[in-house]
Every structure is written in C-alpha cells, then in structure tokens.
SELUM-618913 format. One record per residue (C-alpha): residue in one letter; x, y, z. Coordinates in steps of 0.5 Angstrom, whole numbers. Example, Ala and Ser with C-alpha at 12.3 -4.5 7.8 and 13.67 -1.06 7.14 Angstrom:
residues 2
R aa     u     v     w
R  A    25    -9    16
R  S    27    -2    14
END
This chain:
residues 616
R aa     u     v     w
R  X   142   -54  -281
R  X   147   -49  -283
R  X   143   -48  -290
R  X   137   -46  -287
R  X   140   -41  -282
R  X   141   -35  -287
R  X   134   -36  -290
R  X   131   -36  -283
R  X   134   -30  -281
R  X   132   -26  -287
R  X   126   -29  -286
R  X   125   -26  -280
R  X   127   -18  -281
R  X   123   -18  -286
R  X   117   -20  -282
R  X   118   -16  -277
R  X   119   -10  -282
R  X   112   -12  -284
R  X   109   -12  -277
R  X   113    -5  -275
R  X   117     0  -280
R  X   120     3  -273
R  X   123    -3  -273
R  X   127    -2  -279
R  X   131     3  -276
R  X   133    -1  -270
R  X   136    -6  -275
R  X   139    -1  -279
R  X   141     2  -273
R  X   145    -5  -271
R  X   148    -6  -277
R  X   151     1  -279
R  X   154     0  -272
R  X   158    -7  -273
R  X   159    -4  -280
R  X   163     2  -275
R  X   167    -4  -271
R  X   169    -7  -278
R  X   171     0  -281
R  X   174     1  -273
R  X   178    -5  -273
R  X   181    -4  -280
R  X   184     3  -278
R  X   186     1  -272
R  X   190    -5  -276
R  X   193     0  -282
R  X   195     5  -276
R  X   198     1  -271
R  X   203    -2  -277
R  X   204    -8  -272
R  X   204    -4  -266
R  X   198    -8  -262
R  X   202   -14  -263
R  X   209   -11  -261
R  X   206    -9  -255
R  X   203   -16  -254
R  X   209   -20  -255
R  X   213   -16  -248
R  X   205   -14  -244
R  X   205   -22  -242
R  X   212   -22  -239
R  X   208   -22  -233
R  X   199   -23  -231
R  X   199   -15  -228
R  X   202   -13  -235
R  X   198   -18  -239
R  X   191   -16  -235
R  X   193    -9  -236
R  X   194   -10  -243
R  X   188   -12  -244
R  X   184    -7  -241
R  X   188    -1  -244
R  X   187    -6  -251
R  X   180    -6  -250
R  X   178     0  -248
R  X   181     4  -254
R  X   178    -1  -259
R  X   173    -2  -256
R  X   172    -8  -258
R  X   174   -14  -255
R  X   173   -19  -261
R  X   180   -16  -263
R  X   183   -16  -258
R  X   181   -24  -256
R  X   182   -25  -264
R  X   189   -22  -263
R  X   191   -26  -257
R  X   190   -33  -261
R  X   193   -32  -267
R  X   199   -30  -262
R  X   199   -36  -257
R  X   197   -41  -263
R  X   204   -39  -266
R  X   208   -39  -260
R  X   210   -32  -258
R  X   206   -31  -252
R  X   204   -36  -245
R  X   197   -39  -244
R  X   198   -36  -238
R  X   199   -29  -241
R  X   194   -30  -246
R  X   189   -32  -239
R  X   191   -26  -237
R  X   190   -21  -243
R  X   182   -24  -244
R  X   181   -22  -236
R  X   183   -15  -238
R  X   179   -15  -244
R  X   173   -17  -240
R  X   175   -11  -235
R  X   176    -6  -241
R  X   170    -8  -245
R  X   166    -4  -240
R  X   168     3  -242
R  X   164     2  -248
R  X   157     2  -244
R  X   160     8  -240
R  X   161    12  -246
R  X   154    10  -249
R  X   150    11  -242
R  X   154    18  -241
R  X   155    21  -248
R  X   150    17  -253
R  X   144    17  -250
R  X   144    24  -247
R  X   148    28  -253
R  X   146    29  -261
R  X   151    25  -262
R  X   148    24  -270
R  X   151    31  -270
R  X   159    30  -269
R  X   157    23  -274
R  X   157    26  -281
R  X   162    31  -281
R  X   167    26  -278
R  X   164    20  -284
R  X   164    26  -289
R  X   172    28  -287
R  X   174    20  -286
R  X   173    19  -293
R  X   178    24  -296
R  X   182    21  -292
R  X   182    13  -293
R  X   184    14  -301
R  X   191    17  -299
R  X   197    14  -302
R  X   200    13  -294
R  X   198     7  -289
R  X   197    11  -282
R  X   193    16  -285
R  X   188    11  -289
R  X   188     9  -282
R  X   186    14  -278
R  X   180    15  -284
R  X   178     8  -283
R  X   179     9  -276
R  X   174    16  -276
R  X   169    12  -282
R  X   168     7  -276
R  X   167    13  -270
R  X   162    17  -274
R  X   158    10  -275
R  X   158     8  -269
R  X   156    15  -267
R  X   151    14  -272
R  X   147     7  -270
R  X   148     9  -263
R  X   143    15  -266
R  X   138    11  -270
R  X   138     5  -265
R  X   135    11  -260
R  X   130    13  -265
R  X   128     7  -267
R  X   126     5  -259
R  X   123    12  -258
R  X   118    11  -264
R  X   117     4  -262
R  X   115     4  -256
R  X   109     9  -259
R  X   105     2  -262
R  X   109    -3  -259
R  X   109    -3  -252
R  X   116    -9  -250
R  X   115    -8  -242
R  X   108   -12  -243
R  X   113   -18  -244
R  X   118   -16  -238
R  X   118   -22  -233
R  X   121   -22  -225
R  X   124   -26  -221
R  X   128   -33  -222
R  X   124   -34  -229
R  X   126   -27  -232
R  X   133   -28  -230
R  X   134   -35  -233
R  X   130   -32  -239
R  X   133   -26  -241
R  X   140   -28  -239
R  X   139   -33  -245
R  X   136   -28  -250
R  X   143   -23  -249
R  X   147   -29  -250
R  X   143   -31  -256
R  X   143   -24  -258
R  X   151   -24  -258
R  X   152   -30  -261
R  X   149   -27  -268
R  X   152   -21  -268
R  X   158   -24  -266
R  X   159   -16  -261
R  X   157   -16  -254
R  X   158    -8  -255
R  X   153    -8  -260
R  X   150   -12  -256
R  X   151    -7  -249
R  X   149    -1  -254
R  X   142    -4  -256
R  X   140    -6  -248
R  X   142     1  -246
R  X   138     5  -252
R  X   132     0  -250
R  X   132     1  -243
R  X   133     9  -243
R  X   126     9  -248
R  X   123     5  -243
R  X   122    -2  -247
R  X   126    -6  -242
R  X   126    -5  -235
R  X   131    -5  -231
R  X   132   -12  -227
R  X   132   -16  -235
R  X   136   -11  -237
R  X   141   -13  -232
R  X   139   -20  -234
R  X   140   -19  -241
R  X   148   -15  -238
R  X   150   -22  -236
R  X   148   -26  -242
R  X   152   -22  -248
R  X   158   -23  -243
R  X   157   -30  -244
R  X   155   -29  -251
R  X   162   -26  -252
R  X   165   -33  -252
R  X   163   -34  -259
R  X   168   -31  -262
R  X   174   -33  -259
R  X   171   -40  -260
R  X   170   -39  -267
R  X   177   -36  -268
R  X   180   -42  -265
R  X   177   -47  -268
R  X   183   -46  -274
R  X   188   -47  -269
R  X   193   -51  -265
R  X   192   -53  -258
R  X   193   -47  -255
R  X   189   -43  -259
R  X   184   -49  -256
R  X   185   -48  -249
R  X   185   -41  -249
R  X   178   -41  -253
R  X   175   -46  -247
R  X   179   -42  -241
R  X   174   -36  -244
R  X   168   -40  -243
R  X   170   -41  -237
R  X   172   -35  -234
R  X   165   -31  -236
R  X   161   -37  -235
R  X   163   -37  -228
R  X   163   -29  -228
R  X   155   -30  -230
R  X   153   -35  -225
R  X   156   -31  -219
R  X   153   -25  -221
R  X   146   -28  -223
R  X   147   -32  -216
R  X   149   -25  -212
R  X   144   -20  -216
R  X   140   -18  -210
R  X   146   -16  -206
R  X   149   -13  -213
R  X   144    -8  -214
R  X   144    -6  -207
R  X   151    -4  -208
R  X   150     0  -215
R  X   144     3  -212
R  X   149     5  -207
R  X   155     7  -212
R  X   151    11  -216
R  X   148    16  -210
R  X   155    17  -208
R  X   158    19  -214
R  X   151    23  -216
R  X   148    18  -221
R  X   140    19  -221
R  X   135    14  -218
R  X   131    14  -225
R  X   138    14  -230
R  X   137     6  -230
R  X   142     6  -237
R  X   148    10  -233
R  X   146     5  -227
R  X   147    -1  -231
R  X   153     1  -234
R  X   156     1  -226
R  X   153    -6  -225
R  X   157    -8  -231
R  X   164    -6  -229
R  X   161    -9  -222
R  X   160   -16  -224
R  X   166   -16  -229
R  X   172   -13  -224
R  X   168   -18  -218
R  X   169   -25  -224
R  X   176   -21  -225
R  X   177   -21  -218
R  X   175   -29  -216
R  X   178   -32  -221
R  X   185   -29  -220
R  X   187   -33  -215
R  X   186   -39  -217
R  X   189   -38  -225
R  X   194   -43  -224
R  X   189   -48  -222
R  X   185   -46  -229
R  X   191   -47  -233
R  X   192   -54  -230
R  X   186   -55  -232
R  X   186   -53  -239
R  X   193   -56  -241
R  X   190   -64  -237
R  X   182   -62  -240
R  X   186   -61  -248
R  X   192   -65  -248
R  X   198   -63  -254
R  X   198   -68  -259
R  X   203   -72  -260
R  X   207   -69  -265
R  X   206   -71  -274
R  X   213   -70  -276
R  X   209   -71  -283
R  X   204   -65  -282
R  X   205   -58  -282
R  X   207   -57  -274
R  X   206   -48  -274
R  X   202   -47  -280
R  X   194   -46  -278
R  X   189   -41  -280
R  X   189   -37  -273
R  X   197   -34  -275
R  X   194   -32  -282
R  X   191   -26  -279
R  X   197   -22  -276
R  X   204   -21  -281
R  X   208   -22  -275
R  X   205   -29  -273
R  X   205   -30  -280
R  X   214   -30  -280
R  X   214   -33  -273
R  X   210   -39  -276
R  X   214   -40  -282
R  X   219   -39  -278
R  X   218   -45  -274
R  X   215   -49  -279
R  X   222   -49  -283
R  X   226   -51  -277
R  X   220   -57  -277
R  X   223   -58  -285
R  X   230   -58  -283
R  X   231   -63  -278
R  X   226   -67  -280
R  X   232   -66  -287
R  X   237   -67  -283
R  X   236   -74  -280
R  X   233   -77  -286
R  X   240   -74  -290
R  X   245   -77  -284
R  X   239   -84  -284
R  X   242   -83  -291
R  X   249   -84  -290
R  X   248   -90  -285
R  X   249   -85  -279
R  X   245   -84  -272
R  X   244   -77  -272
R  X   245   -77  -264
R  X   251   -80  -265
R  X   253   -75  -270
R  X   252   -69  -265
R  X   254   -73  -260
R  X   261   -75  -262
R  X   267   -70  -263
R  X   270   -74  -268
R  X   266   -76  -274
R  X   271   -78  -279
R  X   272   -84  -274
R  X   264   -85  -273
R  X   264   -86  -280
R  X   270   -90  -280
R  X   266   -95  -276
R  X   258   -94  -278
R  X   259  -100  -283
R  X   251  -103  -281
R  X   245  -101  -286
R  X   240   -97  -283
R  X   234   -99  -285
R  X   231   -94  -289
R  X   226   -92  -295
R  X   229   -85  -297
R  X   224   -85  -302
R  X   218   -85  -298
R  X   221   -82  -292
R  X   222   -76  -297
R  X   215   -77  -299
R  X   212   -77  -292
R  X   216   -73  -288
R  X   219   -67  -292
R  X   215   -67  -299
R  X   208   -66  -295
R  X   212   -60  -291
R  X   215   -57  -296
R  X   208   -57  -300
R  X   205   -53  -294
R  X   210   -49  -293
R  X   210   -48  -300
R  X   202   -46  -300
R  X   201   -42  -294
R  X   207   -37  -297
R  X   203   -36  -303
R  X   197   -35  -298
R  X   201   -30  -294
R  X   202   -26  -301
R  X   196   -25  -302
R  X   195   -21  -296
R  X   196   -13  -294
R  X   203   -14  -291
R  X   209    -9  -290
R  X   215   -11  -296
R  X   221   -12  -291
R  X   216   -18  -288
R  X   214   -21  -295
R  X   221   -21  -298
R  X   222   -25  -290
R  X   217   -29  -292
R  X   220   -31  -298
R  X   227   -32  -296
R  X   225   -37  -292
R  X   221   -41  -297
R  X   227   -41  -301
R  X   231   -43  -295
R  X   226   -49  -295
R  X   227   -50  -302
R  X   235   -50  -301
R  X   233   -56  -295
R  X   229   -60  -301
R  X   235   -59  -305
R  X   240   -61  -300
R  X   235   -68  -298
R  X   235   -70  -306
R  X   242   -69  -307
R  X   243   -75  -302
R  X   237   -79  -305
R  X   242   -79  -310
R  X   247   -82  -307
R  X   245   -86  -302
R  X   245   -92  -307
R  X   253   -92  -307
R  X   253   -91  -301
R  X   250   -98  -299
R  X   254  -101  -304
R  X   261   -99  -302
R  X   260   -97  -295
R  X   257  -103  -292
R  X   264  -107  -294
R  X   270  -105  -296
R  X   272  -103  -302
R  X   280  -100  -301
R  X   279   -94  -305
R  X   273   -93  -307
R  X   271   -93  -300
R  X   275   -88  -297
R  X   273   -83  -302
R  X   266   -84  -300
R  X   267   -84  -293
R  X   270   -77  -294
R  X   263   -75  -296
R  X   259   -78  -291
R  X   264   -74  -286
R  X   264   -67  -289
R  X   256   -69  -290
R  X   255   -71  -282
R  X   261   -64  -280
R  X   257   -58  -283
R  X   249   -62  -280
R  X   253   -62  -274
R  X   256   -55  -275
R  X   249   -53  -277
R  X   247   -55  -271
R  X   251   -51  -267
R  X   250   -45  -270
R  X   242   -47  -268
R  X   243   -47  -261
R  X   248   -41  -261
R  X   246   -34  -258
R  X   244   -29  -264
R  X   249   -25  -264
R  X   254   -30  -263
R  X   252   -33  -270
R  X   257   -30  -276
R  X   258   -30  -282
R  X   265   -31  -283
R  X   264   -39  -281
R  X   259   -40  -287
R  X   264   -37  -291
R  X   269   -40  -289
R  X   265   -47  -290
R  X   263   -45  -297
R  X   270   -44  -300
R  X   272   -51  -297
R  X   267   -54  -300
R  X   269   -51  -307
R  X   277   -53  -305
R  X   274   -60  -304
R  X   271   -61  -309
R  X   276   -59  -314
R  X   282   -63  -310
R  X   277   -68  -310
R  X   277   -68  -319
R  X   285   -67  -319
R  X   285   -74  -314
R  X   280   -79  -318
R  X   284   -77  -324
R  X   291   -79  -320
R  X   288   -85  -316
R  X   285   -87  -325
R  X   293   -86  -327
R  X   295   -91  -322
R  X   289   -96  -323
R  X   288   -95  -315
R  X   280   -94  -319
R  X   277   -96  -325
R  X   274   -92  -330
R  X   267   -94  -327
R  X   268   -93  -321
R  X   271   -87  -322
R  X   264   -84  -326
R  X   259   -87  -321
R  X   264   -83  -316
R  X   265   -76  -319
R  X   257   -76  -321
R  X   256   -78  -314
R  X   260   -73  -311
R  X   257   -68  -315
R  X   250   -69  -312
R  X   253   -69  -306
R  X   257   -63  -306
R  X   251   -59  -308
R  X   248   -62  -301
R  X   253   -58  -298
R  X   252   -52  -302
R  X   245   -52  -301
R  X   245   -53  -293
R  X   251   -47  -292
R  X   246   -43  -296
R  X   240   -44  -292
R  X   244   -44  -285
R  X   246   -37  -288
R  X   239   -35  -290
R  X   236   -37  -283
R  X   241   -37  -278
R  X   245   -30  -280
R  X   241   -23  -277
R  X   243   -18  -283
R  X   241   -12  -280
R  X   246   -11  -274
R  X   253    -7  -275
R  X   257   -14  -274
R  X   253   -16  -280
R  X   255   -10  -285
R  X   262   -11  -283
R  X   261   -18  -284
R  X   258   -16  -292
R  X   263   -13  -293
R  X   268   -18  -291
R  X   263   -24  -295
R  X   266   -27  -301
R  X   260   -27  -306
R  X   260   -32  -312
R  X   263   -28  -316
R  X   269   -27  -312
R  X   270   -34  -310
R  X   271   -36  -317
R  X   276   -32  -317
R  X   279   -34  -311
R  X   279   -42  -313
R  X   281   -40  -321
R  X   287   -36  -317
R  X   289   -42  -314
R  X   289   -48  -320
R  X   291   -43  -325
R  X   283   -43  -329
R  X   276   -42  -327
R  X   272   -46  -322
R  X   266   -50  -325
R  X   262   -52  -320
R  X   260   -61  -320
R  X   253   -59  -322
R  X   248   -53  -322
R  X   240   -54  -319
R  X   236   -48  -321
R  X   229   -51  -320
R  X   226   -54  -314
R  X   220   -58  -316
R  X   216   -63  -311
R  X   218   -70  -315
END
C-alpha cells in the first residue's frame, strides 16, 4: 500500500493542474507555507540553544504551569507539532511526568489557535506578500553567519516570510479559482455535511502533517468564498483531529510513555471533536454572539471561525480537565509498562535522538542500566549475592562464609546482559555525533561511553578469574585461599562503596574518596607482589600457585581500576567550586607514581595495562 501512496499522490497534483492551472498556485501556496514551518522550527532549535527544553523540564512541576507552557510554546511557534514532538522526546527519556506531558498537549491545543487569528486578522485582509520578500532576502544574509543564534533567527526569518508568502499565493490561487470553478456547488448541510467535511480536514491534516496549514488553507478558501461557513466549521473540527498524526508517528519510536501520551492526544481532541460537532448549533449561537460584542461583522466569516476555533478548543480544554487523573489512569492500565529486558537497551529509542538534552539524559540512564546489570554479574562471579554485599557491614566475614558455587555462565551472562548494552550504548553514541550538538554535550556523550567502556573492562577482568575462584574458594586451600579471599573482598567493598556514592545527594559526592580508593588499590597490589615472594621463600605456596595468583590478581586489580574510574566519571560533578578545589587536590597518574615509588624506593608498574576495549 505504502509504494503506491507516493505515486498516487503525484498523480493526483498533476491531474488537477492539468484541469486547473489555478490550482497550482494554491498547491504552490501549501507547500512554500510547510517549507516556512520547517525553516520556523529549525531556527527556533538553532535559537534557543536548548531553551524550549530547559523550560520544559521545570513547566511541568505543576498542570497550570504545564497547560500554560504549552500554550505560550505554541503560540510563539506557531506550530503545535513541535511542541508535541518536544514533549515526546522528553517523557520517552524521563525528564517530565505523564501528567505533565497531558498538560503541555492541552495547552498546545489552546495555543495553536493564535495562528487562525493571525491569518483571519492580518493575512486575509493586508498585502502580507509585501513584508514576505524583503524579509526572505535579509534572512539569507543572515543564515551563513559563523554564530548559531544569528543563523537562528535568519532561519526563523527565512520561515516568516514563507509563511507570509504561502498565506499570499494560497489566497490568490482561491480567488482565481473560484472564476472557472465554483467548489460551494459541492457544499452539504446538515448531519451529511458535518460528518463529511470533518472527514476531509482530518485527511487533509494527516497529509500534510500541520493542522496550521491546514486552518490557513480553510481560512483562505472561506474568505474567496469557495467553502461556506458551516463546512468550514466542520472542516475546523476535522484538522484538529488530524493533528494527532504527529504525535502518533513520533511516538511509534518510543518507549511506553511516549505511547501513552501519543493515545491521550487521541483521545482528548477526539472528544473535543465530538462535543463540538454535537453542540455546533449552540456553538454558533455564541460565536455569532462574540463576535457582535467584540465588533466582528456578520459577513467576516474567516474571523468568526477563528472565535469558533478557540471556542471549541478552550470548551475541550474545559471538560477534560477534570477528569485528567482518570484519563492518566486509563492510559498507565490501557498500555501496560513492559517488564524490564535487563539484555536490551532500557533508554535508548528513536524519540530521545531528537533533542541534545534527552540525548545525555538517556545515555545517562542507560549507563547506569550497564552498570548494575556489571555489578551483579562481577559479585555472581566472585560467589557472592549482591543483596548480601549491600546489605551486610562486614564483607570480609560474608566472603569468609560464601563457600557454595553460584550457578552461573558468566560468559553468557556477558554476552546477554552486558555486550548487547555496550553495543547499543556504542551505536547511539555514534548516532549521537553525527548530529548538530553544542561541544560541552558531545564531549559528555563521550565520557559516558568511555565510563561504559571502563564497565566492560572491569566485567572481562572477573571473567578472567572466576575460573580460580571456583577452584580455590569453594573449599579450602590455606593460603592460597585467603589471598583469594582478599580479592573478592576488596572486589565486593568498592561495588558496595560505588553503590553508596550512587544514592548519595550530588553535592555530597567527592572526589577525595576516589582518590583515596585509587592509591589503596595501588598499595595493595604492591604488598600483595612483596607478600606472594615471602609466602614462595617459606614454601607457604607453590610457584604454581603462586603464577595462577599473581596473573589473577593482576586482572583483578585492573577491575577495581576501572570501576573507580568509571564512578569517577559518572558520579563526580566537575563544575562546582568544591570540585576545582578538589582537582587541585587529586593526585594524577603521574603523581601517584611517585607517591607509590616514594614509599618502596622504585617506580610503580601497574600488574597489567588494558588500553583497548573490544566486544569479544
């Protein structure tokens, strides 16, 4: 059905320029003014450098501020596709409530109807085609400028003027059309003409995708009087239904939420359909008596549309707020929350590519998702229970006392639960840097693949090792199994302190315990080498035994290495005042070399180096 759509479609505006060449000027007139919304949206983006999505993320604390947001975000861009594209993104990634999300969509309804006051008030009555080309001619100056805010506003320029200018040529087409072809012939009253007309808005919005475009191409036909009023009304209350396309295509790449908002959508401007369809007489009756108040002429039937479509909108606005907790009860029952794939990526789905900030967020998340799927396989590893880890205050004694294999295949365990991760992490990083985003946030973006990178590492090391562990920790070997004790705790004290800094406030985190860790694990892994060649020269430990150890801990020590580093990399904020003073403080490699040289009299070589993370 799909391959033939496009084919059909072009097929049709090609047969209908061959009946009318008037016609071509109205289709020109559509899409130079979806071209303007484009350019509108994109210089908006370039702009505000973020600041449509900063002010989402704190407008949704409440549903007044959220309704409100939506209808001030929508009215200034006149577009409420955006804004319902916007909202997506950041519910799919976490940063707002459902019910805020609810919230801004009812606004966005609200605010959308500026654009038929603005069209109704100024477009149909003043040579707008006038103020279009110059403003077109200075954007273009503007949009091959080197800084961002100032290609910003020449996109955002670029996309007035061509609205302005297929506002001008959709007018014109209309007026010439209705000299050979006269469209009020096909006009039908009553139920028929409601139901009718209500079906072709919505498919008229589904196409092109803009119930703005589609309110300006309804406004331009009714002021050349090639619709009449009461199908424009029906036509009104169709685009608003058809609007919904674009929150349910948007959605379709995201996560359940983004699912759930897409429906509520539906919903809410299907009901607002209906109840004006089923009040439309009485609904006439007040925008006739609206307009007499506020001075409106009985015959300016484009401006009286426009006070029908705010009408209906605020009356649906109106209605469903009351029962919104309801609505969202409805929604969380009606599209269940799946039951979490610990072997799929959780955050990462096609509605948070399209904003830097959900970007970072769902990263974020995802890491974390990384993380303590690693952490449980590492202390599985070890034959330990990560609950009992967290939960005991003495780990040296729970290691003493966890001698029963657990039963686990760490390689597939690998495979399953952290490979696949680290390949999406991997991808949508990639993804991410093929995108126009602000430096800071690309450098963030690749901090936390290295920080996922540090995780993978940290896994592979306990793979490693796990083969001795079940040999000499499941029954005793005297020595042999104390050194390996001494590791699985150390292994089991920095997840359980990793943990802790997890759940800590962010400005009580520091990192001066990290350093501390870091030097600790150095000194430990030299005394460790002085205290295998002492245990070797008493024969406390066979030279075998001895090798398995020191390559074992080697890995192991790496582990911890790599765990400190990625708690530091994800938990530590860097641009606090108490984070400069404790960079000033922080010992770099270089330094802590030193420190370790300085205490055994000759330089400090780490057990092994890893310097490239793969996915075997």
């Amino acid at each position: 059905m799909k391959r033939y759509l496009l084919p059909v479609a072009i097929g049709a505006l090609l047969l209908a320029f061959w009946f009318s060449p008037d016609a071509q000027e109205i289709a020109a007139g559509v899409a130079i003014f979806l071209f303007g919304m484009l350019m509108l949206e994109d210089g908006f983006k370039l702009l505000g450098g973020g600041t449509l999505e900063r002010l989402l993320e704190r407008a949704t604390q409440s549903t007044p501020r959220a309704l409100s947001f939506g209808i001030v975000s929508t009215t200034l861009l006149q577009s409420s596709s955006l804004v319902s594209i916007v909202t997506i993104s950041f519910l799919s990634a976490g940063l707002i409530s459902l019910i805020g999300g609810v919230g801004i969509i009812f606004g966005a309804n609200i605010g959308t109807t500026t654009g038929a006051w603005l069209v109704a008030g100024l477009g149909l009555k003043v040579n707008i085609a006038a103020y279009a080309m110059p403003m077109i001619a200075i954007s273009i100056v503007l949009v091959f400028q080197k800084s961002k805010p100032v290609r910003g506003f020449g996109y955002a320029l670029a996309g007035l003027g061509f609205l302005f200018l297929g506002i001008h040529h959709m007018k014109e087409g209309f007026d010439a059309f209705k000299d050979q072809i006269d469209l009020t012939r096909f006009a039908l009253s009553g139920l028929l003409g409601l139901f009718v007309y209500s079906l072709i808005g919505t498919a008229a919005t589904v196409v092109m995708q803009s119930s703005h475009a589609t309110m300006v191409l309804i406004l331009t036909a009714l002021a050349a009087g090639q619709i009449s009023y009461e199908n424009a009304l029906a036509l009104a209350i169709g685009a608003n239904i058809g609007t919904t396309i674009t929150a349910i295509i948007g959605s379709l790449g995201a996560n359940f939420q983004g699912k759930r908002l897409a429906l509520a959508h539906l919903i809410f401007n299907m009901a607002t359909a209906v109840v004006a369809l089923v009040l439309i007489v009485p609904l006439r009756e007040v925008v006739d008596w609206i307009s007499d108040l506020v001075g409106i002429a009985p015959s300016d039937f484009a401006m009286k549309l426009a006070v029908f479509h705010t009408i209906f909108n605020v009356l649906g606005v109106a209605l469903m707020l009351p029962f919104l907790t309801r609505l969202i009860t409805f929604l969380e029952h009606r599209i269940v929350e799946p039951v979490p794939d610990v072997s799929r990526p959780r955050y990462l789905n096609e509605a948070v590519d399209e904003f830097p900030q959900t970007l970072e967020v769902a990263l974020r998340k995802e890491v974390l998702h990384l993380y303590e799927n690693a952490a449980e396989l590492i202390l599985h590893g070890l034959n330990l229970h990560r609950d009992q880890v967290f939960g005991t205050d003495d780990i040296a004694e729970l290691v003493r006392q966890s001698r029963t294999p657990l039963e686990l295949d760490l390689k597939e365990g690998y495979e399953r639960r952290v490979k696949t991760l680290y390949s999406g992490i991997v991808e949508f990083s990639a993804r991410a840097g093929d995108k126009r985003i602000a430096p800071d946030i690309a450098d963030r973006i690749y901090d936390l693949r290295d920080v996922a990178s540090n995780i993978v590492q940290a896994v592979k090391s306990i793979k490693h090792i796990r083969k001795n562990v079940l040999r000499y920790t499941v029954r005793p070997y005297g020595v042999t199994t104390d050194l390996y004790d001494e590791l699985r705790t150390e292994i089991a004290r920095i997840a359980a302190e990793i943990r802790k800094l997890g759940l800590a406030e962010p400005e009580d985190r520091s990192a001066l315990w990290l350093d501390q860790e870091r030097a600790r694990i150095e000194e430990d892994a030299r005394s460790t080498s002085q205290r295998v060649d002492a245990l070797i020269r008493k024969r406390e430990l066979t030279p075998e035994a001895a090798t398995s150890f020191m390559n074992d801990s080697g890995y192991a020590y790496d582990g911890m290495r790599d765990l400190i580093e990625a708690a530091r990399s994800y938990y530590i904020e860097r641009d606090s005042a108490m984070a400069e003073v404790e960079r000033i403080l922080t010992l770099d490699d270089e330094e802590l070399d030193e420190a370790m040289a300085g205490r055994d009299g000759g330089p400090h070589r780490h057990a092994s180096e890893t310097t490239v993370t793969d996915l075997s």
